[in-house]
C-alpha positions as CSV (number, residue, x, y, z in Angstrom):
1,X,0.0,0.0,0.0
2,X,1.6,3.2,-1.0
3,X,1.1,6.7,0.6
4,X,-1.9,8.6,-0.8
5,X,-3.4,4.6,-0.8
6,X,-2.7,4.7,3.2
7,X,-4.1,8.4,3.4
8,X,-7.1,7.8,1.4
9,X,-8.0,4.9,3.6
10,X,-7.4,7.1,6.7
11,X,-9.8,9.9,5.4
12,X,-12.1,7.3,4.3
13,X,-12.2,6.7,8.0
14,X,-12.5,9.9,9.1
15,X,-15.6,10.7,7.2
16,X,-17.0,7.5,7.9
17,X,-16.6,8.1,11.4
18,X,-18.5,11.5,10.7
19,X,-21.6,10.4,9.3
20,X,-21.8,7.4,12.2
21,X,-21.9,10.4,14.3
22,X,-24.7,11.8,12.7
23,X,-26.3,7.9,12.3
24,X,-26.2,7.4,16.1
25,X,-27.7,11.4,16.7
26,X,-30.5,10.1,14.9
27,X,-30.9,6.9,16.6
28,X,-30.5,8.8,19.6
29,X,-33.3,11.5,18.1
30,X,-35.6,8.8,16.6
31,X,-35.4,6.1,19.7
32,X,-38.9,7.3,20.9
33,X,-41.0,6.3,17.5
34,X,-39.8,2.9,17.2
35,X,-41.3,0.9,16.8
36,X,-43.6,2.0,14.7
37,X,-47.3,0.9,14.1
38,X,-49.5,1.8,11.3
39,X,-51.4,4.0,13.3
40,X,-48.2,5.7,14.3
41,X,-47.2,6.0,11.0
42,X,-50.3,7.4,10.0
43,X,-50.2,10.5,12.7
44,X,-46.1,11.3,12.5
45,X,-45.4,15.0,12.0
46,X,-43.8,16.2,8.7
47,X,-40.1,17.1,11.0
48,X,-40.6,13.5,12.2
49,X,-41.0,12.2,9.0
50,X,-38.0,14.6,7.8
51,X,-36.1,13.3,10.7
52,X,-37.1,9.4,9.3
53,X,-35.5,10.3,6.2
54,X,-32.5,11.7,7.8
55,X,-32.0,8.6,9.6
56,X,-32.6,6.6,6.7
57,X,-30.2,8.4,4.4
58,X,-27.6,8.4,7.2
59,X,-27.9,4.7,7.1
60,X,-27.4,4.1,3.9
61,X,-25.0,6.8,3.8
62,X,-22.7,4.8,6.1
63,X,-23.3,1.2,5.0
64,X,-22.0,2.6,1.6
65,X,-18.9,4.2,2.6
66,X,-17.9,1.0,4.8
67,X,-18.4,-1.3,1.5
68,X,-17.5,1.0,-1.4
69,X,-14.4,2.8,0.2
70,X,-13.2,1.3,3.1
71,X,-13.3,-2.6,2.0
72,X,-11.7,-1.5,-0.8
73,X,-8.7,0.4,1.2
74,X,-8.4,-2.9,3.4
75,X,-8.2,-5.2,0.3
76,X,-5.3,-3.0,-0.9
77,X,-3.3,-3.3,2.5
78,X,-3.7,-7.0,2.4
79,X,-2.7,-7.1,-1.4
80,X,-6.5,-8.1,-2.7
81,X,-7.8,-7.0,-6.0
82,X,-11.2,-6.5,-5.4
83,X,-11.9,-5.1,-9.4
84,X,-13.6,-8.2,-10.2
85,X,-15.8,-9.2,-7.3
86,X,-19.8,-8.8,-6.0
87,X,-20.2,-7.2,-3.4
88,X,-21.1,-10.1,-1.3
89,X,-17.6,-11.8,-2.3
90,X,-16.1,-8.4,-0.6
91,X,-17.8,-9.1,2.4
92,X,-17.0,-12.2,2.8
93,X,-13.3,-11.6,1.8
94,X,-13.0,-8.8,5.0
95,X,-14.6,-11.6,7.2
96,X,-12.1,-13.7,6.2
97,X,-9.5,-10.8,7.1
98,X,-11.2,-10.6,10.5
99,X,-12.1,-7.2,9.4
100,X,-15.9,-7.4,10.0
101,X,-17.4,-10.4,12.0
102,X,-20.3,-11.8,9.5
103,X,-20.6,-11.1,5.9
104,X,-24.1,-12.7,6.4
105,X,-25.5,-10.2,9.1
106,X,-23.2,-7.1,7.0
107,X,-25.3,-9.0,3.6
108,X,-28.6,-8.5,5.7
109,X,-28.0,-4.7,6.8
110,X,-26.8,-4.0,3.0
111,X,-30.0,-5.7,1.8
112,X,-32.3,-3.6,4.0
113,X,-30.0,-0.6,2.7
114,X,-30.9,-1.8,-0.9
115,X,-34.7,-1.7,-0.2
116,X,-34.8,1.4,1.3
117,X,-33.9,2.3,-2.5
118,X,-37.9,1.9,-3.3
119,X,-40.2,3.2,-1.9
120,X,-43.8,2.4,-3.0
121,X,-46.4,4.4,-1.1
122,X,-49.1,2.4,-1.9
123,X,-47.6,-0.2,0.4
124,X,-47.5,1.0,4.0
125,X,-47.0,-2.1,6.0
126,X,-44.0,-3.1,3.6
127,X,-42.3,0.3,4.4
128,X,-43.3,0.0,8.0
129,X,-41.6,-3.5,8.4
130,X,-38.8,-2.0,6.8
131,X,-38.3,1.1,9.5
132,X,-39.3,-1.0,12.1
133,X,-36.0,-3.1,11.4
134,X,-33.7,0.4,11.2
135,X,-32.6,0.7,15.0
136,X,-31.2,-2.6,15.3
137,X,-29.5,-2.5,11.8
138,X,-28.2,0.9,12.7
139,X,-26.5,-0.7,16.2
140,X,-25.1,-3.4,13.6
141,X,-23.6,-0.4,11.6
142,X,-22.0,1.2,14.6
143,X,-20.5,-2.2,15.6
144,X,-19.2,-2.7,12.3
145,X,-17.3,0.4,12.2
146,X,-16.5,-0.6,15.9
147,X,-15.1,-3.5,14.5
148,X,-13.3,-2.1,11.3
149,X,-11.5,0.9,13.2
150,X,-10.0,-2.1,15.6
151,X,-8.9,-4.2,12.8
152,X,-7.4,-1.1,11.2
153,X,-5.6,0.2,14.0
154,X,-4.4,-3.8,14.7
155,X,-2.9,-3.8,11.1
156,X,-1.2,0.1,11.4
157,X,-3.1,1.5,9.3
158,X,-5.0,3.9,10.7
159,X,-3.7,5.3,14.2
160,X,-5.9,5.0,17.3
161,X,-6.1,8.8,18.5
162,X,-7.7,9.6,14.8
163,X,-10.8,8.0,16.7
164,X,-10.2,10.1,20.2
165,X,-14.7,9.5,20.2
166,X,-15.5,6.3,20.8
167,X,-18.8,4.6,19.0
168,X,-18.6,1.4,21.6
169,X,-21.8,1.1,23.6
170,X,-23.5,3.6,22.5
């Protein structure tokens, strides 16, 4: 891994670790509505349904930097070429690192991230199930990042005081 390789992975980090800071705010923010019911859904406000979407985005938002950017930075440290594989194949490759702990439950949050992606208003209860499923995704998110900040700092490549606020337990 060469320099601006090692830097990129380190800034990839950095903002990852900034929007987990705004994904547990909105846990934090949301905790109250969940879970939700059809008649909650029904009566929430247009800022709680702005908030929803925040949290949602935020989500997604993180999920997507872990697999897109920060996989990819871990594959180059360990010599990987990950040009030619799914997305699943990456998850299980950074398993197999000991980078995250399960590519099936880090599959399962990316699927719910995928179906976020349509949103059919005609189907209430679909959407519903789907939100109702968000808080305890979004603790698997923050345990993830948990998890790939300690593998990095293991290898060297990112250094411990970048993270001086810890996601753990919260």
């Amino acid at each position: 891994m060469n320099d601006s390789e090692l830097l990129m992975l380190k800034k990839n980090f950095s903002a990852c670790s900034e929007r987990l800071g705004s994904l547990i705010f909105s846990m934090e923010k949301m905790a109250y509505l969940f879970p939700l019911s059809l008649d909650k859904l029904g009566d929430i406000t247009d800022e709680q349904k702005e908030s929803i979407d925040a949290y949602v985005f935020r989500y997604t938002q993180c999920l997507s930097m872990m697999q897109d950017h920060i996989f990819k930075g871990i594959a180059i440290a360990e010599q990987e070429d990950l040009s030619d594989k799914s997305n699943r194949d990456k998850s299980l490759l950074m398993e197999k690192f000991g980078a995250i702990e399960s590519a099936d439950s880090f599959g399962s949050a990316t699927v719910l991230r995928n179906k976020f992606a349509h949103v059919y208003p005609e189907e209430s209860k679909a959407q519903l199930e789907k939100l109702n499923l968000l808080p305890g995704k979004s603790e698997f998110v923050v345990d993830a990042f948990n998890h790939l900040v300690f593998y990095a700092v293991k290898k060297g490549l990112i250094e411990e005081d970048i993270f001086s606020r810890s996601f753990v337990n919260k």
